[in-house]
C-alpha positions in Angstrom: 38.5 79.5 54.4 38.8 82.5 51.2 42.3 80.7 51.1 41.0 78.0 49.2 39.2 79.8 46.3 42.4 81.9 45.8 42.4 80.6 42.0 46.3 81.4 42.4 47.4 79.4 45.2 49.9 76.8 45.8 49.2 73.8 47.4 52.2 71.0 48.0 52.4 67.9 49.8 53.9 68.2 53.7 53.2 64.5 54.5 55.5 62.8 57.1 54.9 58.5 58.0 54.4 59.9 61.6 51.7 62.5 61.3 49.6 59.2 60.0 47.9 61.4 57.5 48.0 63.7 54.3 48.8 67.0 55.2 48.8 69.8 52.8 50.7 73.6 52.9 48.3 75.9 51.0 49.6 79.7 49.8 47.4 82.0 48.9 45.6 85.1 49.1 42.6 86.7 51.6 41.7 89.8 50.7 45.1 91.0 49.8 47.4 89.4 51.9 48.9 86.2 51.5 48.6 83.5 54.3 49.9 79.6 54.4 47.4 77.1 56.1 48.4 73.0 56.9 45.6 70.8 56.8 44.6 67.6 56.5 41.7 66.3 54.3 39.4 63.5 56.0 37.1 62.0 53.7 35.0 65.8 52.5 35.9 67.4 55.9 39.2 69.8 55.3 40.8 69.6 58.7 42.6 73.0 59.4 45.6 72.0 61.2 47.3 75.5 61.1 47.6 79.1 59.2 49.4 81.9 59.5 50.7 85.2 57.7 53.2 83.9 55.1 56.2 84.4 55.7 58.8 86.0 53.4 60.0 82.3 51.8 56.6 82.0 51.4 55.4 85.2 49.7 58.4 84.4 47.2 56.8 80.8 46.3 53.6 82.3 45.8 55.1 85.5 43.7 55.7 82.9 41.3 52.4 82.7 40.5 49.8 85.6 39.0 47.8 87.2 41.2 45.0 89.8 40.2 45.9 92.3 43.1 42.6 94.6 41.8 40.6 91.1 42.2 41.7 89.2 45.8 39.6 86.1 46.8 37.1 87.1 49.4 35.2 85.1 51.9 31.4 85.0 50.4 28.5 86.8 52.6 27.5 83.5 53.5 30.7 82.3 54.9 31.5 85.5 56.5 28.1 85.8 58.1 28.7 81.8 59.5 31.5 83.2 60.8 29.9 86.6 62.5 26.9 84.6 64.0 29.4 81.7 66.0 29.1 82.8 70.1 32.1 82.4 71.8 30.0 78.9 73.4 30.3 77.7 69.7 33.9 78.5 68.7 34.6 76.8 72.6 32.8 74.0 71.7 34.2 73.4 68.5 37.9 74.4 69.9 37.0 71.1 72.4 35.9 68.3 70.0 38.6 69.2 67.4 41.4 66.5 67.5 43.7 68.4 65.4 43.0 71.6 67.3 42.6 70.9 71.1 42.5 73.7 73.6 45.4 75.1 75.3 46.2 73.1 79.0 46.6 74.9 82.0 50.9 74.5 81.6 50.5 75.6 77.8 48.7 78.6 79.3 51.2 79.6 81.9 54.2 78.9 79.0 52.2 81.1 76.6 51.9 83.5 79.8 55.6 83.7 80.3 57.1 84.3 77.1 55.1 87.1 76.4 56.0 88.5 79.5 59.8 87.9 78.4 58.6 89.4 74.9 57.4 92.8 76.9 60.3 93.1 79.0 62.6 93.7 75.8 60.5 95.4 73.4 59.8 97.4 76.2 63.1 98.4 76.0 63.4 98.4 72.3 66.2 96.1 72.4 66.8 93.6 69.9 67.8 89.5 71.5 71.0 89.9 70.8 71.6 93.6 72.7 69.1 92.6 75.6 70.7 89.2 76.4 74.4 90.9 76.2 72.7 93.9 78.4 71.3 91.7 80.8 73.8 88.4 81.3 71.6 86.1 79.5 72.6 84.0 76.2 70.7 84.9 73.0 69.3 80.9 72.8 68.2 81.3 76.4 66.4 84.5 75.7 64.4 83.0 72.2 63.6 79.8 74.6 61.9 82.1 77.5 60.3 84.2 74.4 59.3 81.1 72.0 57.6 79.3 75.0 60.2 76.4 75.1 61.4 76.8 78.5 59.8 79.2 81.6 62.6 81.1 83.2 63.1 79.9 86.6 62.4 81.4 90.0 66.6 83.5 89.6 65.3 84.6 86.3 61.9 85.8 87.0 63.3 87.8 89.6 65.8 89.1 87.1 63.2 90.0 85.0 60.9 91.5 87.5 64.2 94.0 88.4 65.0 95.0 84.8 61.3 95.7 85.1 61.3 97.9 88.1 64.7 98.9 88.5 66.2 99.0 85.3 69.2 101.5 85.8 70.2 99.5 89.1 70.7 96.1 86.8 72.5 97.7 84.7 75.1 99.8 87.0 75.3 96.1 89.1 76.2 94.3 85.9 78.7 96.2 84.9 80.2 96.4 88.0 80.1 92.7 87.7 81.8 93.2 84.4 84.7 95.3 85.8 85.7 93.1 89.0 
């Protein structure tokens, strides 16, 4: 992964006595953008845990440090052509026999499913959480919960949802009647 030759990047110590391991937090730079990656080192084998687009905190760490903006790290032809020639049997295959990187279950799917239906539902409506949950009767925690994949709405909910779909201007005229009485 190009994040590791980033001849700029930060690399700090994330272990916890429960994880059982090492784990590392890398910053650093592919092809112009900064990401942050957690692994794990076993023996020679670097065992990518996580990674992401670094987030603001982040990108202020890493700031600290120089980075040649006219020079990013980028992945070598070899890597990248690796990379190109994996079928999706491969990237299945190693998705399965990866311990710190297991496929989704059936349950994770259908949570995954869910909130970014609840995700839709609002953007769709280019509402913020706060002005969607106070729109629509729900709390702003319950709303992050259904959207963050902590909790599924429930049968009541879904079909709250499904009306703000669908029938938008009826929710709203029925809640605030529900408001005024």
């Amino acid at each position: 992964m190009a994040i590791f030759v980033d001849p700029t990047r930060i690399t700090i110590d994330t272990s916890r006595a429960e994880d059982g391991d090492e784990r590392r937090k890398t910053i650093g730079s592919i092809e112009g953008s900064l990401f942050t990656a957690v692994f794990v080192m076993r023996g020679t084998t670097c065992r990518l845990i996580s990674a992401w687009r670094a987030k603001v905190q982040e990108e202020r760490a890493y700031g600290r440090a120089k980075l040649d903006h006219a020079n990013p790290p980028m992945l070598s032809d070899e890597a990248r052509a690796a990379i190109g020639a994996l079928t999706p049997e491969d990237i299945e295959r190693n998705a399965e026999t990866d311990p710190d990187n297991p496929p989704f279950t059936d349950d994770e799917l259908e949570r995954v499913r869910m909130a970014r239906f609840v995700q839709c539902v609002r953007r769709a409506r280019g509402m913020t959480h706060t002005v969607f949950a106070e729109t629509h009767g729900i709390t702003v925690a319950r709303l992050r919960d259904w959207e963050q994949g902590r909790f599924r709405p429930d049968a009541m909910a879904m079909a709250h949802l499904a009306t703000i779909v669908h029938e938008s201007e009826a929710v709203h005229r029925a809640l605030e009647k529900a408001r005024v009485a």
